[in-house]
Every structure is written in structure tokens, then in C-alpha cells.
C-alpha positions in Angstrom: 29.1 -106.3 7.0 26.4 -106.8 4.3 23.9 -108.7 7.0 24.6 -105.8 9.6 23.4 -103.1 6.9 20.6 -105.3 5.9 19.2 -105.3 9.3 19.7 -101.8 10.4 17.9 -101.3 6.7 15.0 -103.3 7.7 14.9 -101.2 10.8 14.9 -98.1 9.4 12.0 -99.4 7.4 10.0 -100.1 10.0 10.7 -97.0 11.4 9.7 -94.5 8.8 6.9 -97.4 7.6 4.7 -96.8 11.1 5.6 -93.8 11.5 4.3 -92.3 8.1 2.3 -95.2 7.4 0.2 -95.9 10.6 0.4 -93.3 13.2 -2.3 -91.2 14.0 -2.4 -87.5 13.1 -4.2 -84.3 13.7 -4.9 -80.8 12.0 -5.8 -77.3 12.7 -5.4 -73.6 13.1 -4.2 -72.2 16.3 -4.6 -68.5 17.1 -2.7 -66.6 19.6 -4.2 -63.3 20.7 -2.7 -60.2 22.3 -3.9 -57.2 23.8 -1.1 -55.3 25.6 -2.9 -51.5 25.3 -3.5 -51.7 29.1 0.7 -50.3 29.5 0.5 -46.8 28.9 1.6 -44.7 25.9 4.8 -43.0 27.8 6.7 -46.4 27.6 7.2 -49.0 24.8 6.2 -52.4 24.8 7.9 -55.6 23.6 6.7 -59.3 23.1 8.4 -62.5 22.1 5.8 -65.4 20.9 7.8 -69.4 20.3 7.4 -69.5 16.7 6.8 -73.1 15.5 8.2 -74.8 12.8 8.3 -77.6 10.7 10.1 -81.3 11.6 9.2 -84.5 11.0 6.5 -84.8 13.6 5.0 -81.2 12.4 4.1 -79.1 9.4 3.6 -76.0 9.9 1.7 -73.6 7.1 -0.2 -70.4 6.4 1.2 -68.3 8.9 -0.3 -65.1 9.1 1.0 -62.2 11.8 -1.1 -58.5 11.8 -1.5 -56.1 14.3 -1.4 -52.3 15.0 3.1 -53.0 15.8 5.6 -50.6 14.5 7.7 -53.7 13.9 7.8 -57.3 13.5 10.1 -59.9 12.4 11.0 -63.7 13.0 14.5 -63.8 14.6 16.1 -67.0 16.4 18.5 -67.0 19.9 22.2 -67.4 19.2 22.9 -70.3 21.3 20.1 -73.2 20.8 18.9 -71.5 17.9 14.9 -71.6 19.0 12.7 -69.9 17.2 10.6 -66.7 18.0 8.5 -64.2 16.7 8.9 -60.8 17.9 7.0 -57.7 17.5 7.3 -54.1 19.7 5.4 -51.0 19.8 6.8 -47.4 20.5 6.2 -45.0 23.2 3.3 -43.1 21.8 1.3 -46.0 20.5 -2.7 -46.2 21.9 -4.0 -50.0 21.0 -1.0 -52.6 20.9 -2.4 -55.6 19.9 -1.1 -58.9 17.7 -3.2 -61.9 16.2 -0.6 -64.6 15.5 -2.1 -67.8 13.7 -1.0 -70.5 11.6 -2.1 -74.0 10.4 -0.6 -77.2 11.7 -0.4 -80.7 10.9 0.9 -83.2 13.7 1.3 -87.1 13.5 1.8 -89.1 16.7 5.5 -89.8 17.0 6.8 -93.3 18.0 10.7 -94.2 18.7 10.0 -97.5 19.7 12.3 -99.7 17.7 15.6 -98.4 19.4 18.9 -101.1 19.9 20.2 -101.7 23.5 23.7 -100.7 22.5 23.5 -98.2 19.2 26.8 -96.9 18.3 29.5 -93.9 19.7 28.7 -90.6 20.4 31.3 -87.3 20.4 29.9 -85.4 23.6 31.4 -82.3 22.3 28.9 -82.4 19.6 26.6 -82.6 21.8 27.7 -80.3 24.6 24.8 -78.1 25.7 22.7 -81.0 26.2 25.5 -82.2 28.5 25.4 -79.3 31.0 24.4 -80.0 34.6 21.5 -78.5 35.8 22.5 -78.3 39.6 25.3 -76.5 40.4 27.5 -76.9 44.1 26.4 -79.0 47.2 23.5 -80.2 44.9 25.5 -81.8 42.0 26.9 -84.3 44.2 23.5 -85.4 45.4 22.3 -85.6 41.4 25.4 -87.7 40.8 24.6 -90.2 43.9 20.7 -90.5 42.9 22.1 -91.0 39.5 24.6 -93.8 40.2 22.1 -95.4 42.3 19.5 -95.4 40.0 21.8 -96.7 36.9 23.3 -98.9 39.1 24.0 -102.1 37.0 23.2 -100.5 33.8 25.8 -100.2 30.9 24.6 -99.1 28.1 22.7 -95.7 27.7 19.4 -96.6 26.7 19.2 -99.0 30.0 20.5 -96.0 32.2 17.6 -93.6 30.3 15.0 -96.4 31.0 16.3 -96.7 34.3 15.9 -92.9 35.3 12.2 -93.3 33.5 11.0 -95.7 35.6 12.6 -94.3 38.9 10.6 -91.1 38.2 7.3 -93.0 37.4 7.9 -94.6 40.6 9.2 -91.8 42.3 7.3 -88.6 41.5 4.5 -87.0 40.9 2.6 -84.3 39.8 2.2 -81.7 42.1 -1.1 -79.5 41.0 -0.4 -76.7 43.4 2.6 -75.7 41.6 1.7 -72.6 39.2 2.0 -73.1 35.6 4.2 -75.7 34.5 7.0 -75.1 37.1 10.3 -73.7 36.5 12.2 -77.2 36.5 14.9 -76.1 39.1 15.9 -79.4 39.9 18.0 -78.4 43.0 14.9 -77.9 44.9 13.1 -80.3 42.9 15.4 -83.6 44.6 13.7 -82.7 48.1 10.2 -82.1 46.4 9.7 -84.8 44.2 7.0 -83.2 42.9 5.8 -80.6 40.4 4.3 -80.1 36.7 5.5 -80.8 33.2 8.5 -79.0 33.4 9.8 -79.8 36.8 9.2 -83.9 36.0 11.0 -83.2 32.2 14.1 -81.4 34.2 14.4 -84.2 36.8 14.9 -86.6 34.2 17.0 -84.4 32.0 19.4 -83.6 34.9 19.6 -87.3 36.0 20.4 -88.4 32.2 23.0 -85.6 31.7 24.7 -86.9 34.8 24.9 -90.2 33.3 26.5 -88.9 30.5 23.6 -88.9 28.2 22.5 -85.6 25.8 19.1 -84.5 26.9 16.8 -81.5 26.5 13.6 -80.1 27.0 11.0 -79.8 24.9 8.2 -76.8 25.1 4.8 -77.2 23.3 1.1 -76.5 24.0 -1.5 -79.2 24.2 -4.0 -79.3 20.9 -8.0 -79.6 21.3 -9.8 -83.0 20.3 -12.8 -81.1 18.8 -13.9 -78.0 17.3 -12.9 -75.3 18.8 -11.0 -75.2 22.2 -9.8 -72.4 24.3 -5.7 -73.7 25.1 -4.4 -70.9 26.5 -3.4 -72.4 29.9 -2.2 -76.0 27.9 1.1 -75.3 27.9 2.9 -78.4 27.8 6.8 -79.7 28.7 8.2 -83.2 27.4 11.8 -84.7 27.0 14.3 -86.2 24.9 17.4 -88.3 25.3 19.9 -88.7 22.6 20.8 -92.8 21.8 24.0 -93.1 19.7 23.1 -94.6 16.3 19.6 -93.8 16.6 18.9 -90.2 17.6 17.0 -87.9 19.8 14.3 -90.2 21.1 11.2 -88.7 23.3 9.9 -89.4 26.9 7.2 -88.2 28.5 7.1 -88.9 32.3 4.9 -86.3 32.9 2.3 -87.0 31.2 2.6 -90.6 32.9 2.3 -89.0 36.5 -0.8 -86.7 35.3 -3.0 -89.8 34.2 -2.2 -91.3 37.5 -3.5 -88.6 39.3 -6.1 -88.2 37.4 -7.3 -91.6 37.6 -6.4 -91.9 40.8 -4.0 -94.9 40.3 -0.5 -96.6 41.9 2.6 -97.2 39.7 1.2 -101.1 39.3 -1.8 -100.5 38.4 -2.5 -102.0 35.0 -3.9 -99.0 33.4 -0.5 -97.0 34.7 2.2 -99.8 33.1 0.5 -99.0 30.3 0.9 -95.9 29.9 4.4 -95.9 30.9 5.4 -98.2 28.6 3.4 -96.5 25.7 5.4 -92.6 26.6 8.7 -94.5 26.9 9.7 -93.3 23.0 5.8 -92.4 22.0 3.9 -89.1 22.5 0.1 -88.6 21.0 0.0 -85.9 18.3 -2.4 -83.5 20.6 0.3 -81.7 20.7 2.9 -78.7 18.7 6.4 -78.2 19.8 6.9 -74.5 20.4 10.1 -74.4 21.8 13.6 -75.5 23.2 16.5 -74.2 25.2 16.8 -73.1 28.7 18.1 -69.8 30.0 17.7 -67.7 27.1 19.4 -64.3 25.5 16.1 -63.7 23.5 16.5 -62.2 19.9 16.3 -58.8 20.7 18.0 -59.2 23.9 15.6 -58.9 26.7 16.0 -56.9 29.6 17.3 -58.5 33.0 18.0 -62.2 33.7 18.0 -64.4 31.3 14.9 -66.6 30.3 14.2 -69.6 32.1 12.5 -70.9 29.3 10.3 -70.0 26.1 6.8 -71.4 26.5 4.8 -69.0 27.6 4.6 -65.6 25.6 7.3 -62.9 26.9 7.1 -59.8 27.0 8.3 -56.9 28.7 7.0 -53.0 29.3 9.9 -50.8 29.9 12.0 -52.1 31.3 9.1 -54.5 33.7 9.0 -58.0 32.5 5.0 -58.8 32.5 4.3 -62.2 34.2 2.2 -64.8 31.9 0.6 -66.5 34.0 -1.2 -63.1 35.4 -4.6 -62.3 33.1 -5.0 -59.3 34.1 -1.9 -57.6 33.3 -0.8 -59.7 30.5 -4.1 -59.8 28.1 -3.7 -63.2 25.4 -5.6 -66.0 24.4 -4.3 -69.3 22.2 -7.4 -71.2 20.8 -7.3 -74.3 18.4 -9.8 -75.0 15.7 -9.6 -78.5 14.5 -9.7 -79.0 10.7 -9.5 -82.8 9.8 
């Protein structure tokens, strides 16, 4: 008993000693800008922002929130209790605009030492993260990709790697899609293609299937230098849960955009590389916003529930404005590195 906790000592060590100690780390001020006066005064207007916070990957500081709003506040959804900032304006009111900004600080986060076989896990502790993502006819065809994939595999962070390398090998990015896709996984297993979010739901479905928590995770890409203009760098990552260990982070999609960028096969060297380097390590360009999928916002929202909070919502009336369309729905999110 006294060797066992000496070792999983010196591996905790190790842990928190490159993780604090020699990862690399970035700073600034992001800005998010919005100019909703182009909806009339005869109806009101309502917008919910992901409001970041801090963890052990991100500190967040000197928020600052003004505007011309009648009201604003910081609330949080009742079910995966996500953060998000929410501010309205009344019928009546001419120029609706909100500047949103705050500091942060984000270090390049590395799960790499991580055990083959970890300890138990009480799935109903973890049971939204447990959920299947494909409902009817299509379940059964996650469960056979699943098995197949896993086949062989025993322990749950040889299934996870599994499912990884299946969708390394398997997918890719499709740049066509809009956005960052809406990660409906029922379409996406005759696809095999799409953005961030679509590739981060494939693997969290297949994961879940195998009995192993996983969720999404919804951030925005930071700049490199000086100032940069990330409005359209919305960004969509993963996270299995290893008993004894913790949440530990993917990031597949990122994997698949390199290759396409570069232009490169699954064995090229340049593409191991990287695979094996976002298997439990993502570069701190990067803030988590977000989490949950199919969200009661906090005030409820109009209509259908959210697919997911990334992207700024808001709605006018009772019309939910689309994010991804300039012209109607006036914001922009720039970075300004400090360190």
C-alpha cells in the first residue's frame, strides 16, 4: 500500500510539475462587440454571450460589461451549469449595443501521464456525459461502429484511444460545412466529414457508447500577435473521463485541420505527430467558453432548445437571429495579446 501511494505521488508530481512548471502560456484581452440597433424599437431584444471562467488551464480577470441595456446580469443553465452573460433591451430602446471584454491568462494543457487501467467509476455520477447522442435506427449503427472499433480493447483509455485513431483515420474536415457544424452525429456516420464540432461529437458519441463520460468543449481560438480579428475562430474540442485520473482532453479535430491544410495522409510523419501530441494535449491559443448541449438558456429562450453555446445568441421577439449571418446579427470578438 505504501509503494502504490508513493508512485501515484510521484505521478501526480509530474503532473502538476510540467504542467505549471514548463508548459507554454499566453495572455491577453479579448473584446466582444455588439450592435443589435438594426431590430426596430416596437420589439425587445435579448442576447446571451458564453461567459468564461476560471480553471486550471485559464484565469480569467478584469471583466468589464457596458452598454446602452436596461439590464444585465451573469446567470448559469440549470442542468450543466454553463456559464452566460445575458443582457436585454426593451421595446422602446433606439441604440442596443454591449462591449463585453475581459483579460485572460491560458497555459497549454497536457494529460499525458494517464495509467492504462485507473480505478472505478459510478456512471450515475456521471450521467449526462453518458447519454447517447443518436436516438432509434441510428443507435444501433453507433453501437456496431463502436464495438468494432474497441474490439479487443478492455480497459477505457484503450477503447478512447481506439475511437481517436479510428477518427484520425477515418474522417476529415469537411470545409464546406458552415460554422463549426452542429455535431448531429446521426447524419454525421454516413458523412464522415465536417468541422470542429461535428469531429468532437463523433468521438463523444462513440466513447459514450463504450461506456465512457464524454463532453464537449466550446472555446474560440486566441491570436499569436498583436491584435487579431477572431470573430469567426470559434473552436470545438473533447474530453473523456478516465477513472482515477479525470477529465482528460482530445482534440481530433484539430488533427484533421492540419492534414488538410498541409495537404497530408494519416502516415505522414508530420500527421503521427500531431496526433500523438492532441491525444491528452491542446496548445494554449485557446479559451474555453462553454459546455453542454441542448440548452434551457438562463432566461429561458424562446423555441427549441440550444444546440449549443458557442456562438453569441440572441433573439428579437420572438425570432432567434442566426450568428453566423453579419448582416443581421452585427458583433465582433478581437484579441489583443499582452505578454
Amino acid at each position: 500500500m505504501k509503494k502504490t501511494f508513493i508512485v501515484l505521488a510521484a505521478v501526480a508530481f509530474v503532473i502538476c510539475f510540467y504542467s505549471w512548471g514548463l508548459a507554454e502560456t499566453c495572455s491577453g484581452r479579448v473584446t466582444m462587440r455588439f450592435d443589435l440597433s438594426g431590430h426596430g424599437p416596437d420589439k425587445p431584444v435579448r442576447l446571451w454571450v458564453p461567459y468564461p471562467v476560471s480553471d486550471n488551464y485559464q484565469q480569467i480577470s478584469h471583466v468589464e460589461v457596458r452598454g446602452t441595456f436596461d439590464h444585465w446580469a451573469v446567470y448559469t443553465d440549470r442542468e450543466f451549469q454553463a456559464p452566460m452573460l445575458y443582457a436585454c433591451w426593451g421595446p422602446g430602446a433606439g441604440k442596443k449595443v454591449m462591449v463585453f471584454s475581459f483579460d485572460v491568462t491560458r497555459k497549454e494543457r497536457v494529460d499525458k501521464v494517464v495509467s492504462q487501467e485507473a480505478g472505478c467509476m459510478d456512471p450515475s455520477c456521471y450521467a449526462r456525459y453518458l447519454r447517447p447522442a443518436c436516438s432509434g435506427c441510428a443507435s444501433g449503427r453507433l453501437a456496431d461502429l463502436a464495438a468494432g472499433i474497441t474490439a479487443g480493447k478492455h480497459t477505457v483509455r484503450g477503447k478512447a484511444r481506439a475511437i481517436y485513431d479510428w477518427i484520425c483515420d477515418h474522417m476529415h474536415r469537411d470545409p464546406g460545412v458552415r460554422g463549426c457544424g452542429n455535431g448531429n452525429v446521426c447524419v454525421l456516420l454516413n458523412l464522415l466529414g465536417g468541422k470542429c464540432v461535428d469531429i468532437s461529437s463523433v468521438f463523444v458519441a462513440l466513447a459514450r457508447t463504450c461506456g465512457i463520460p464524454a463532453r464537449e468543449v466550446f472555446g474560440i481560438r486566441l491570436g499569436r500577435d498583436g491584435t487579431t480579428d477572431i470573430t469567426g475562430c470559434q473552436h470545438c474540442w473533447a474530453e473523456f473521463y478516465l477513472p482515477g485520473y479525470g477529465w482528460v482532453v482530445v482534440d481530433p479535430a484539430d488533427v484533421l485541420k492540419a492534414m488538410l491544410k498541409k495537404g497530408i495522409r494519416p502516415e505522414n510523419p508530420e500527421a503521427m505527430r500531431l496526433r500523438e501530441y492532441y491525444w491528452g494535449a491542446v496548445d494554449p491559443y485557446r479559451v474555453r467558453l462553454s459546455w453542454g448541449r441542448n440548452l434551457v438558456l438562463n432566461p429561458p429562450q424562446k423555441g427549441p432548445r440550444v444546440n449549443y453555446l458557442m456562438y453569441p445568441f440572441a433573439q428579437a421577439g420572438d425570432v432567434t437571429l442566426d450568428p453566423l449571418d453579419a448582416e443581421n446579427f452585427k458583433y465582433t470578438i478581437t484579441y489583443r495579446r499582452l505578454d
